[in-house]
Every structure is written in C-alpha cells, then in structure tokens.
PDB file of N, CA, C, O and CB in Angstrom:
ATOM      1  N   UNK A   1     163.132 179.191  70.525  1.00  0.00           N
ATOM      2  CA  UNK A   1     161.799 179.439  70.025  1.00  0.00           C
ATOM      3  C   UNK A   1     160.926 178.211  70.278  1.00  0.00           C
ATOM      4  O   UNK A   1     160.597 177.449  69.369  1.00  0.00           O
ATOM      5  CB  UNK A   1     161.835 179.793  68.524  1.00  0.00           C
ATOM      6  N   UNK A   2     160.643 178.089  71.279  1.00  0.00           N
ATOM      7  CA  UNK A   2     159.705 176.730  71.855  1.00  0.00           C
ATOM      8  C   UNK A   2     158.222 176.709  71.757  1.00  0.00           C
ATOM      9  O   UNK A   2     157.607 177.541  72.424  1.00  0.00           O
ATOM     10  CB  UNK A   2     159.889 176.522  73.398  1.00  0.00           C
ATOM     11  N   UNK A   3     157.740 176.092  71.213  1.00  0.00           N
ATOM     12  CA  UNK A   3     156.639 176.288  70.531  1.00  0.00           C
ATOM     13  C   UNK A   3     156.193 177.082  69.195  1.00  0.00           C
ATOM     14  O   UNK A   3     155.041 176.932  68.787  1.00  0.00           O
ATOM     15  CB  UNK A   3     156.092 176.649  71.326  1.00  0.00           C
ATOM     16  N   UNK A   4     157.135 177.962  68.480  1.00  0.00           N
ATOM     17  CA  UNK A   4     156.695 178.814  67.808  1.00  0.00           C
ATOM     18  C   UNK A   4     156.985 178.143  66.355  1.00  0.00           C
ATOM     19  O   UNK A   4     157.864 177.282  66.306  1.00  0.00           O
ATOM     20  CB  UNK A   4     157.272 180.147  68.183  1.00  0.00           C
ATOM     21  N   UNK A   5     156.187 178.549  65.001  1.00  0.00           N
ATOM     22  CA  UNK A   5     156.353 178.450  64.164  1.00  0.00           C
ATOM     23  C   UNK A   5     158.034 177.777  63.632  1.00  0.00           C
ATOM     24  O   UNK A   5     159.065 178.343  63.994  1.00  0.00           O
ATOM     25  CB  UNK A   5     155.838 179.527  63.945  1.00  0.00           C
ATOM     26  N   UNK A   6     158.051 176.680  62.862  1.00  0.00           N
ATOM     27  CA  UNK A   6     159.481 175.710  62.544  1.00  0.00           C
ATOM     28  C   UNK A   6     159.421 175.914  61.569  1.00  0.00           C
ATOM     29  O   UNK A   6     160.570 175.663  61.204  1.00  0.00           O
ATOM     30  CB  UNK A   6     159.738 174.225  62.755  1.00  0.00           C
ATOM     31  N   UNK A   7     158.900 176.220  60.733  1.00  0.00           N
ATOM     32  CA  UNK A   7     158.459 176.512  58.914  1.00  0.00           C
ATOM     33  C   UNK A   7     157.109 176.451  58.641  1.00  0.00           C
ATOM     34  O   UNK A   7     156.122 176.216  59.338  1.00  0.00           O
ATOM     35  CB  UNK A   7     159.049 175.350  57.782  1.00  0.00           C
ATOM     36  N   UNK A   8     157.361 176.845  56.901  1.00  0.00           N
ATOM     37  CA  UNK A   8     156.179 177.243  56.218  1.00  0.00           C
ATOM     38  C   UNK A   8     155.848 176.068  55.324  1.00  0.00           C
ATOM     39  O   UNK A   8     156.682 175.705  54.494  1.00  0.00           O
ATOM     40  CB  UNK A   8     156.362 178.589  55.427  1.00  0.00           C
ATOM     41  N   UNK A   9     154.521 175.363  55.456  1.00  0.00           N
ATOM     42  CA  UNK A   9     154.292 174.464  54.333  1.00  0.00           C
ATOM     43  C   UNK A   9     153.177 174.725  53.432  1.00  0.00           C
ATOM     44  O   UNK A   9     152.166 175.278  53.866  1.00  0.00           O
ATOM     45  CB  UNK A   9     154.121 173.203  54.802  1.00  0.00           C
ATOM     46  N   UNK A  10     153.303 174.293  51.941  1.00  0.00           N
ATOM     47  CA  UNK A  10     152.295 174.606  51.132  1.00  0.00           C
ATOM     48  C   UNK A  10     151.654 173.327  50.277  1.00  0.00           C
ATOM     49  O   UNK A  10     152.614 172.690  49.844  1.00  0.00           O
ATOM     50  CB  UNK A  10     152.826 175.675  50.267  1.00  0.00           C
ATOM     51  N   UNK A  11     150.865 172.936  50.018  1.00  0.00           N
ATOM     52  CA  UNK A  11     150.666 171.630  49.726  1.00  0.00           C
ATOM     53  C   UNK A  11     149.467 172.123  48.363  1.00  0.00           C
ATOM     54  O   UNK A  11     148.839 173.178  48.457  1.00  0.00           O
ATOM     55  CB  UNK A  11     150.081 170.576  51.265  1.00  0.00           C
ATOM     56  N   UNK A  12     149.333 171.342  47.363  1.00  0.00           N
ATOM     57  CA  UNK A  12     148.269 171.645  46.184  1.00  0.00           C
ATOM     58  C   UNK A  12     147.639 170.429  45.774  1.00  0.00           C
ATOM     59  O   UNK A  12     148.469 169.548  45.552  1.00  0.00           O
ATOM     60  CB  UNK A  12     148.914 172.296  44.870  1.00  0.00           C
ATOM     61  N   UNK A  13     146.637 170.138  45.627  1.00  0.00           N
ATOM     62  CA  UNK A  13     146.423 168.588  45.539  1.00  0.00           C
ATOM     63  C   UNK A  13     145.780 168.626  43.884  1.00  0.00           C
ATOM     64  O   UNK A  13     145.058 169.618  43.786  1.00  0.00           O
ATOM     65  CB  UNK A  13     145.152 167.861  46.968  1.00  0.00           C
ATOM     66  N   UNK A  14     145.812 168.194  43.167  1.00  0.00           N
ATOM     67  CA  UNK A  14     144.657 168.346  42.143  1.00  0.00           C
ATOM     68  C   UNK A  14     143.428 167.125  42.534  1.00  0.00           C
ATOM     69  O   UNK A  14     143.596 165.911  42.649  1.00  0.00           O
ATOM     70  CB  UNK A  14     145.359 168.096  40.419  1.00  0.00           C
ATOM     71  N   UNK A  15     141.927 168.075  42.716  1.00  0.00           N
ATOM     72  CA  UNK A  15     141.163 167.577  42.864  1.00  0.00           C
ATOM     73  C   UNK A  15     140.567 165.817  41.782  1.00  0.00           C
ATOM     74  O   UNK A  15     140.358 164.809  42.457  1.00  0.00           O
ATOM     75  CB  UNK A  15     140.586 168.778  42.921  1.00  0.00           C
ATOM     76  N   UNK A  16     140.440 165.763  40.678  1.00  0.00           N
ATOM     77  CA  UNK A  16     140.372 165.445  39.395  1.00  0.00           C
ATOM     78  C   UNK A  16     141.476 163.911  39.733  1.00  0.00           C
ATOM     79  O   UNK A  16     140.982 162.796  39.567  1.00  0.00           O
ATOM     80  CB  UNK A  16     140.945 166.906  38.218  1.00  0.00           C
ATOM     81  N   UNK A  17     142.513 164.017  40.063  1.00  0.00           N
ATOM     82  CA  UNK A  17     143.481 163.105  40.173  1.00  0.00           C
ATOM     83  C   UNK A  17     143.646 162.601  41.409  1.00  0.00           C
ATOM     84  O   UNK A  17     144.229 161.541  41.639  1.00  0.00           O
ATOM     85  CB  UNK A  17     144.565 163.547  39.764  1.00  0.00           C
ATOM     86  N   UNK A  18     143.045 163.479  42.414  1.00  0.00           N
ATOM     87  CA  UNK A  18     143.052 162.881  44.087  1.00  0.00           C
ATOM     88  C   UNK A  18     141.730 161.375  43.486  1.00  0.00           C
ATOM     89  O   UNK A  18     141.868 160.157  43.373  1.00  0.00           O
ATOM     90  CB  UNK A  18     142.093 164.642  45.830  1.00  0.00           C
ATOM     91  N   UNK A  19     140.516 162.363  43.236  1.00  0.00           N
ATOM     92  CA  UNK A  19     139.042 161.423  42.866  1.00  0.00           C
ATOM     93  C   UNK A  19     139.824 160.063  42.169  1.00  0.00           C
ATOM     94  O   UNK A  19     139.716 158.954  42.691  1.00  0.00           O
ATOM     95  CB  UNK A  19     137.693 162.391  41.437  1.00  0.00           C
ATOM     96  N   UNK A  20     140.437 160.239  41.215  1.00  0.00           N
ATOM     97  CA  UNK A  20     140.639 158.919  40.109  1.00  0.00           C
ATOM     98  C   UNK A  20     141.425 157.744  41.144  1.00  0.00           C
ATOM     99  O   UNK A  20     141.278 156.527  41.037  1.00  0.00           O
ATOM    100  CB  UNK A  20     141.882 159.433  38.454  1.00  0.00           C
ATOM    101  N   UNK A  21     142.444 158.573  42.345  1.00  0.00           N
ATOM    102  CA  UNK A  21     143.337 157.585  43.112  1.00  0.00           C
ATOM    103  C   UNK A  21     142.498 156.825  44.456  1.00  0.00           C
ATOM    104  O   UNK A  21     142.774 155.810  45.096  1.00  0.00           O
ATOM    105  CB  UNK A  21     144.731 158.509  43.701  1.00  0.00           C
ATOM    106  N   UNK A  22     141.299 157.852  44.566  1.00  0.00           N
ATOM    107  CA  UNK A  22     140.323 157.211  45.512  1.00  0.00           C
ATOM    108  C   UNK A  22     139.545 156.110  45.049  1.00  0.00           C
ATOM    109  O   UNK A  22     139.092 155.169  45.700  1.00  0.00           O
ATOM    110  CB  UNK A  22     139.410 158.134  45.965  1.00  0.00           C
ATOM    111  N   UNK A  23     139.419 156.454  43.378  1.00  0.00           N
ATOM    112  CA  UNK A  23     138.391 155.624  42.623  1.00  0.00           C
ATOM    113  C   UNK A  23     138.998 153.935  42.375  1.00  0.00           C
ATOM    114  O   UNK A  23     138.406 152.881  42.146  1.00  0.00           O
ATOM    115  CB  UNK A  23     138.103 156.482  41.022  1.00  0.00           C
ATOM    116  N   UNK A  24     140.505 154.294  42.551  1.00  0.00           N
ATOM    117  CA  UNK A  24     141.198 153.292  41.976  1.00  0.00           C
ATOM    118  C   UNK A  24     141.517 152.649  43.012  1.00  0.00           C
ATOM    119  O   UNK A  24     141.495 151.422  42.912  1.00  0.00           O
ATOM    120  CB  UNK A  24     142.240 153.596  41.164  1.00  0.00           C
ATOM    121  N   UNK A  25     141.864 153.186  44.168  1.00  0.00           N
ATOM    122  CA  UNK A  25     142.416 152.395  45.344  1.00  0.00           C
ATOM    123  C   UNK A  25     141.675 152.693  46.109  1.00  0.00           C
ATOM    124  O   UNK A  25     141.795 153.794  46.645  1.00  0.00           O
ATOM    125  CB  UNK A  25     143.688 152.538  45.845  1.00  0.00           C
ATOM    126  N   UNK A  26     140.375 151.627  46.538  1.00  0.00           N
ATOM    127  CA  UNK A  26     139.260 151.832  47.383  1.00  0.00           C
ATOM    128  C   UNK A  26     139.930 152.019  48.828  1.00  0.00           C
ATOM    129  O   UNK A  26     139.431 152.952  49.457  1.00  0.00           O
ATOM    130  CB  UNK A  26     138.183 150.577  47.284  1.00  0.00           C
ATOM    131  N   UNK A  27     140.912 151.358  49.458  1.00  0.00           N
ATOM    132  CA  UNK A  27     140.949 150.934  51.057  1.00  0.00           C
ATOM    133  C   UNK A  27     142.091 152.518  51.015  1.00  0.00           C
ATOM    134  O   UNK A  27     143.057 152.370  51.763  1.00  0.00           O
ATOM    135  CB  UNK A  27     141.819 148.770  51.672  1.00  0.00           C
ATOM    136  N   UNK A  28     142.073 153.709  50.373  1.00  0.00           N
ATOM    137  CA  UNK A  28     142.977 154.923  50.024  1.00  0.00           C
ATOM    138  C   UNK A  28     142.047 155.311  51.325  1.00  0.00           C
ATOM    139  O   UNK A  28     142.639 155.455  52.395  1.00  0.00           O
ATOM    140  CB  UNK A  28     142.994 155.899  48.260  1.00  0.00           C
ATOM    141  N   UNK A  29     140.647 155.485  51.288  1.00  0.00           N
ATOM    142  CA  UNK A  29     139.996 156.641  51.875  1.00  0.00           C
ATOM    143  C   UNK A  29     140.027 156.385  53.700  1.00  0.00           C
ATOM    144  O   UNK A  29     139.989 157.267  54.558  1.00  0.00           O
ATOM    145  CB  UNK A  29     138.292 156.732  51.147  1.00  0.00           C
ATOM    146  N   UNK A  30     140.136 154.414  53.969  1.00  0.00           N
ATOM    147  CA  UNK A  30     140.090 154.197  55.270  1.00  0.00           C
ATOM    148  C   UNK A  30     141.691 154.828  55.785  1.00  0.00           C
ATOM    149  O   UNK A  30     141.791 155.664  56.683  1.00  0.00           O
ATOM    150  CB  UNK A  30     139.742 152.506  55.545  1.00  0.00           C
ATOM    151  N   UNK A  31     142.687 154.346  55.153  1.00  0.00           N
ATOM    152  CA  UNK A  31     143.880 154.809  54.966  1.00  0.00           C
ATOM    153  C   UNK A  31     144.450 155.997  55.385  1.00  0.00           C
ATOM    154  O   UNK A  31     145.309 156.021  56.266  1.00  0.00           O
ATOM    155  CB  UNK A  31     144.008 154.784  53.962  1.00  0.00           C
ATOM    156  N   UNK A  32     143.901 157.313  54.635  1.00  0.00           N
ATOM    157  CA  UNK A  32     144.498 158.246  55.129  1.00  0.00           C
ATOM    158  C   UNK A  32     143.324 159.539  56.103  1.00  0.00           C
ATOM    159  O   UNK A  32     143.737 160.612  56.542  1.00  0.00           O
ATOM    160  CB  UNK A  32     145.315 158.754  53.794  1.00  0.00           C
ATOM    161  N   UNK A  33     141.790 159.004  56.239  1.00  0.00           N
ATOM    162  CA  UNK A  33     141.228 159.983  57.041  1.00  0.00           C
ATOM    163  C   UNK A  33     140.711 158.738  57.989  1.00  0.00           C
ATOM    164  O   UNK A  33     140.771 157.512  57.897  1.00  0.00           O
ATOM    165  CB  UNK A  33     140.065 161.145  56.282  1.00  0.00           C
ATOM    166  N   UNK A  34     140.078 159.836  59.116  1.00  0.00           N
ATOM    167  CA  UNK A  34     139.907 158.838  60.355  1.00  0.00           C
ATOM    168  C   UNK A  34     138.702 158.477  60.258  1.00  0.00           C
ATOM    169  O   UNK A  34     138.324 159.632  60.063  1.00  0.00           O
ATOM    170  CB  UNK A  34     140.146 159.346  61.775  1.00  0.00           C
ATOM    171  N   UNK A  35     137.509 157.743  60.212  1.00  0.00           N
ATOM    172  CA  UNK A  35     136.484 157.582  60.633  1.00  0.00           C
ATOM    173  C   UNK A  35     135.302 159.175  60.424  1.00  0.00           C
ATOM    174  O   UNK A  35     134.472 159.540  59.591  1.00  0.00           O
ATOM    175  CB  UNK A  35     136.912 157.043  62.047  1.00  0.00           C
ATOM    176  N   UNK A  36     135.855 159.707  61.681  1.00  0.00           N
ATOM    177  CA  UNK A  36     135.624 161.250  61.926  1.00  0.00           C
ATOM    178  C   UNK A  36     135.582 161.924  60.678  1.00  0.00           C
ATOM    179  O   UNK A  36     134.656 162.511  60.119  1.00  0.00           O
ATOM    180  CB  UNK A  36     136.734 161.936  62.794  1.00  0.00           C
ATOM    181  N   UNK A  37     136.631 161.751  60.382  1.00  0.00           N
ATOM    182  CA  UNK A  37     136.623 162.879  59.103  1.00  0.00           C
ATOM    183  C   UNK A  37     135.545 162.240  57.556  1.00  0.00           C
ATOM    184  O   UNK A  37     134.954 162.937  56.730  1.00  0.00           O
ATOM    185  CB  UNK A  37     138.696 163.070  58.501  1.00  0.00           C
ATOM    186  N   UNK A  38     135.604 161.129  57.615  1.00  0.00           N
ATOM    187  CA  UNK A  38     134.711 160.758  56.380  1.00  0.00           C
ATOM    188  C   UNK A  38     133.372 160.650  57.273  1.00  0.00           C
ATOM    189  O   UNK A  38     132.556 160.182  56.479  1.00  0.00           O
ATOM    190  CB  UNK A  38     135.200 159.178  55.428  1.00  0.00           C
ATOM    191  N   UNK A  39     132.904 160.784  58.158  1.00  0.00           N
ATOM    192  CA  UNK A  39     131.810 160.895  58.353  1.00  0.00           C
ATOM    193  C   UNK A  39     131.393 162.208  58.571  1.00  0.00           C
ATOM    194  O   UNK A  39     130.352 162.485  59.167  1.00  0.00           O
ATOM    195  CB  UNK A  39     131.548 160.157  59.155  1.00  0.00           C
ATOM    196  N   UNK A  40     132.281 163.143  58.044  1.00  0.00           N
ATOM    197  CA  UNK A  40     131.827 164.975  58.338  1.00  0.00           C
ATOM    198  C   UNK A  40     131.440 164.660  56.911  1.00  0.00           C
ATOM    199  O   UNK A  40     130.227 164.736  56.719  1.00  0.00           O
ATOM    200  CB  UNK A  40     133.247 166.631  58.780  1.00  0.00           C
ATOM    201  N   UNK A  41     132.318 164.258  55.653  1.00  0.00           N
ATOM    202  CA  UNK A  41     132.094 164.701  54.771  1.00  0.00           C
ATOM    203  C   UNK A  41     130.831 163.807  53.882  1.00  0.00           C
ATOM    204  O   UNK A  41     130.458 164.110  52.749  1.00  0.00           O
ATOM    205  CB  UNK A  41     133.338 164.903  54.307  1.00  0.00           C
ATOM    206  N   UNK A  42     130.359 162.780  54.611  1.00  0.00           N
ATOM    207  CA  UNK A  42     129.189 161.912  54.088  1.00  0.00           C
ATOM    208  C   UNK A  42     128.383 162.085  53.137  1.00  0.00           C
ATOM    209  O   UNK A  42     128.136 161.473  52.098  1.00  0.00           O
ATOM    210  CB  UNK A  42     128.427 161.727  54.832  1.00  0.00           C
ATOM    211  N   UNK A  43     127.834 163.402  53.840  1.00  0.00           N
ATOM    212  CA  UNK A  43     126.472 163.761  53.362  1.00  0.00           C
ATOM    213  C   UNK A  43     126.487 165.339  52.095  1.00  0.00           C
ATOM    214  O   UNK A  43     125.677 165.904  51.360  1.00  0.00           O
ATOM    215  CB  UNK A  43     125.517 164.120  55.030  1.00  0.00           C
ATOM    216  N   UNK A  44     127.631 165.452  52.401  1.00  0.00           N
ATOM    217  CA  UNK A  44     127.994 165.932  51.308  1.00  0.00           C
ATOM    218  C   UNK A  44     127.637 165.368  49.700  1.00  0.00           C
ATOM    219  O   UNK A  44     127.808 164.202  49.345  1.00  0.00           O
ATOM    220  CB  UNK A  44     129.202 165.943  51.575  1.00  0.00           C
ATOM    221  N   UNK A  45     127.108 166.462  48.833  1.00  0.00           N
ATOM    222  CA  UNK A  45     127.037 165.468  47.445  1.00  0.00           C
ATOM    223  C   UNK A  45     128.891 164.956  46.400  1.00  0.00           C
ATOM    224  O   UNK A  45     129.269 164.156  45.544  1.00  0.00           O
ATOM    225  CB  UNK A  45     125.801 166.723  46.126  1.00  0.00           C
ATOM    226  N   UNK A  46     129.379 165.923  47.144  1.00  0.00           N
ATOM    227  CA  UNK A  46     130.419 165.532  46.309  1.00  0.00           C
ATOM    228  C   UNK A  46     132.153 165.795  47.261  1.00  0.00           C
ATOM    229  O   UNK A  46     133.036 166.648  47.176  1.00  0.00           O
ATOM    230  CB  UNK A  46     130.162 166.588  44.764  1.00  0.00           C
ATOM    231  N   UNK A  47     131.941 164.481  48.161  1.00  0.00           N
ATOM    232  CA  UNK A  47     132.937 164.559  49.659  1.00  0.00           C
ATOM    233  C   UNK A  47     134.264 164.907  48.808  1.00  0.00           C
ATOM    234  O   UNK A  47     135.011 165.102  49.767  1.00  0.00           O
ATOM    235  CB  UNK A  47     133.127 162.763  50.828  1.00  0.00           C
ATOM    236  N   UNK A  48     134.779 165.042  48.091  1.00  0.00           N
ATOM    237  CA  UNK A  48     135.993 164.740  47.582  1.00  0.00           C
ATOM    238  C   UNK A  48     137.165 165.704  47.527  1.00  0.00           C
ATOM    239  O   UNK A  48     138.368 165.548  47.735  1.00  0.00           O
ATOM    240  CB  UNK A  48     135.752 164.355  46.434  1.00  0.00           C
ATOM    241  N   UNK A  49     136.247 167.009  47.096  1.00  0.00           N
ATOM    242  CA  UNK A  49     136.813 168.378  47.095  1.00  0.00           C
ATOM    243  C   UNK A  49     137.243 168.282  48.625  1.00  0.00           C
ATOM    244  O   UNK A  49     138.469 168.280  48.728  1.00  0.00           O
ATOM    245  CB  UNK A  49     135.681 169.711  46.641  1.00  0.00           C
ATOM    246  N   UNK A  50     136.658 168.213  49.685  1.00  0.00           N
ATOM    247  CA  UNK A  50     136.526 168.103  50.738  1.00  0.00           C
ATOM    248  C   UNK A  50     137.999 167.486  51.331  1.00  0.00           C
ATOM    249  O   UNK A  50     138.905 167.956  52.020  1.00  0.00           O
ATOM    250  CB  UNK A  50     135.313 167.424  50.875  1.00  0.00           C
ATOM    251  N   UNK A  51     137.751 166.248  50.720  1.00  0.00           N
ATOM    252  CA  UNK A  51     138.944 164.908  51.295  1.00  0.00           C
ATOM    253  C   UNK A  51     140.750 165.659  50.886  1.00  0.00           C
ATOM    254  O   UNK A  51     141.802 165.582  51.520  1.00  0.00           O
ATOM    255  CB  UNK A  51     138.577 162.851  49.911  1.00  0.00           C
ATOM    256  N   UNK A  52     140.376 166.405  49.442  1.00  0.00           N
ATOM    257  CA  UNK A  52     141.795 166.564  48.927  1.00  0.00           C
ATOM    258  C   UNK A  52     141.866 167.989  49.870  1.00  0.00           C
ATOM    259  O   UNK A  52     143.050 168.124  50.180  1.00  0.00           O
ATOM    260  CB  UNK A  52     142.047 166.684  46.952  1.00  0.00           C
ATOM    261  N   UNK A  53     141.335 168.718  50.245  1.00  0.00           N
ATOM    262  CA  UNK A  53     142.044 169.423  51.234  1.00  0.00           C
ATOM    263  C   UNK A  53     142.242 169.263  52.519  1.00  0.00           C
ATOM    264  O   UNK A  53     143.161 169.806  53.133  1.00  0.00           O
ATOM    265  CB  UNK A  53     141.720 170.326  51.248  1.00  0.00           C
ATOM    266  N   UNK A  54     141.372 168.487  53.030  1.00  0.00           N
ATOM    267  CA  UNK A  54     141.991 167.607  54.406  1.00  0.00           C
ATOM    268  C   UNK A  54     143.309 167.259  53.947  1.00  0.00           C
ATOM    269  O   UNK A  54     144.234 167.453  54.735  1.00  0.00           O
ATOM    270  CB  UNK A  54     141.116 166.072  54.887  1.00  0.00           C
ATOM    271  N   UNK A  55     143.606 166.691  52.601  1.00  0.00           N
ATOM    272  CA  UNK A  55     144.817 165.994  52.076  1.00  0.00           C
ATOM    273  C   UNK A  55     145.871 166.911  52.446  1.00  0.00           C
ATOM    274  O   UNK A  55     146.866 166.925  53.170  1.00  0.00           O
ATOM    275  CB  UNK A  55     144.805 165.686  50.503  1.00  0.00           C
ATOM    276  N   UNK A  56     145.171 167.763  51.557  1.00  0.00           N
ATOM    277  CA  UNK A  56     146.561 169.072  51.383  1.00  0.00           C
ATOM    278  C   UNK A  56     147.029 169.586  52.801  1.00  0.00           C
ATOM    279  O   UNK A  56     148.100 169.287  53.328  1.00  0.00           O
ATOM    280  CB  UNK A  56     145.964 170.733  50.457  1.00  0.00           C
ATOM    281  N   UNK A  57     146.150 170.329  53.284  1.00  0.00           N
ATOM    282  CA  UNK A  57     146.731 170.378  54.519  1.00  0.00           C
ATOM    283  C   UNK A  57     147.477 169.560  55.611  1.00  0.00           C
ATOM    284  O   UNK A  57     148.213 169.881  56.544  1.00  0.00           O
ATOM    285  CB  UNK A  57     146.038 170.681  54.929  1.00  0.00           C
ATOM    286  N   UNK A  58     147.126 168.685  55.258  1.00  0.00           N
ATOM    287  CA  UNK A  58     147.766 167.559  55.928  1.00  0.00           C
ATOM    288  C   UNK A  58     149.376 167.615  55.825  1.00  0.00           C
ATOM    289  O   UNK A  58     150.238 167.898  56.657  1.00  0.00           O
ATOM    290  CB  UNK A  58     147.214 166.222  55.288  1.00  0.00           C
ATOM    291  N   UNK A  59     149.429 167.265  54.583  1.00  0.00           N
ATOM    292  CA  UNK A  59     150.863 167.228  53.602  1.00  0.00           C
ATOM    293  C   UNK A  59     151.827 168.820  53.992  1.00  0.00           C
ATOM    294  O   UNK A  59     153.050 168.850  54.127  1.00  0.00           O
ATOM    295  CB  UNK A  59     150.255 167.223  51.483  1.00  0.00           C
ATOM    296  N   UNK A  60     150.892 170.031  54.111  1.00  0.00           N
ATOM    297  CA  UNK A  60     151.626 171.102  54.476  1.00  0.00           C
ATOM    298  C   UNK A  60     151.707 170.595  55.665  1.00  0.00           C
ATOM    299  O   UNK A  60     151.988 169.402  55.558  1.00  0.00           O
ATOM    300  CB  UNK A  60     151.150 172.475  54.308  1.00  0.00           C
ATOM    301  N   UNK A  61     151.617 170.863  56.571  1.00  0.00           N
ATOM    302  CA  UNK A  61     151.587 170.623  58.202  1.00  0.00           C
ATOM    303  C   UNK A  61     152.897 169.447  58.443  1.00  0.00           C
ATOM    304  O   UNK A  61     153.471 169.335  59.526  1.00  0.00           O
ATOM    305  CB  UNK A  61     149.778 169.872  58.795  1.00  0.00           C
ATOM    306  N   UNK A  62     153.159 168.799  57.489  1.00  0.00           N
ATOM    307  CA  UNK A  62     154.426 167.788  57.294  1.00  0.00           C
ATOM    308  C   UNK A  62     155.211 168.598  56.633  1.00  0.00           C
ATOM    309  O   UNK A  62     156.365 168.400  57.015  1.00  0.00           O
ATOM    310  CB  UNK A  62     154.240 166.377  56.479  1.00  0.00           C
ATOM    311  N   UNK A  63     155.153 169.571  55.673  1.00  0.00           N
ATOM    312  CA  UNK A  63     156.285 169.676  55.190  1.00  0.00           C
ATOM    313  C   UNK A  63     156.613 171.026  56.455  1.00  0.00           C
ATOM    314  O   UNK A  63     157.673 170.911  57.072  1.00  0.00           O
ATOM    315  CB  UNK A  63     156.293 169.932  53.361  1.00  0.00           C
ATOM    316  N   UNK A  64     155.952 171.914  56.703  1.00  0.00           N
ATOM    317  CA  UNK A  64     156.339 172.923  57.811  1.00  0.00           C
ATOM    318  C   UNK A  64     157.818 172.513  58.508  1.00  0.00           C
ATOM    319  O   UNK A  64     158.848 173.187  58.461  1.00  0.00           O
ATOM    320  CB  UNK A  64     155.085 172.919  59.027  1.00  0.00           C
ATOM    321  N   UNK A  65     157.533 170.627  59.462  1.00  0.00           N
ATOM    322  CA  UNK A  65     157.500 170.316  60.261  1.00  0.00           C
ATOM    323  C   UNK A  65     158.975 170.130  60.140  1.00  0.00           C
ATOM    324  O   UNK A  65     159.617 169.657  61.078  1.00  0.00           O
ATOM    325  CB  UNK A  65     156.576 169.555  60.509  1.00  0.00           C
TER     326      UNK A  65
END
C-alpha cells in the first residue's frame, strides 16, 4: 500500500490552555508555526483559535504517521 493512508489521527487541543501556554512561553509561537502561518493569522482579532488548530492538526498528522 504505497502511498495510501498508514493510520488515523485525532488530536483536541483546548483552546483556553493552548492561549495561557502561548501567554506564558512567548518564543512557543516562533517555535512551533512558520513565519507563514502567523502571518495568515495576524490580522485576525483573535489568532489563537486559529494557532490551536494548526496545532491540532499538526499533532494528528503525527499520530496517523
């Protein structure tokens, strides 16, 4: 099966507790998105919702793997 689906991943982030770990550990946000991605979510009033599902998905896409 070369190329095809290796597993299923599911990832849940709580929004509320992602914010407090961004709030707390400033150099978190250079860390885990690229440039790119915090500059999609800029102008957004509230990037965060945003960031924890970039997160999440992220984290599924690893556990699939």
């Amino acid at each position: 099966m070369a190329g095809g689906v290796k597993g299923i991943g599911i990832d849940a982030v709580d929004i509320e507790r992602f914010r407090t770990s961004l709030a707390r550990t400033p150099t978190m946000r250079e860390r885990l998105f690229t440039a790119e991605e915090l500059a999609y979510v800029a102008p957004k009033v509230d990037p965060v919702p945003s960031l924890a599902a970039r997160f999440a998905a992220r984290e599924a896409v690893m556990k699939a793997m």
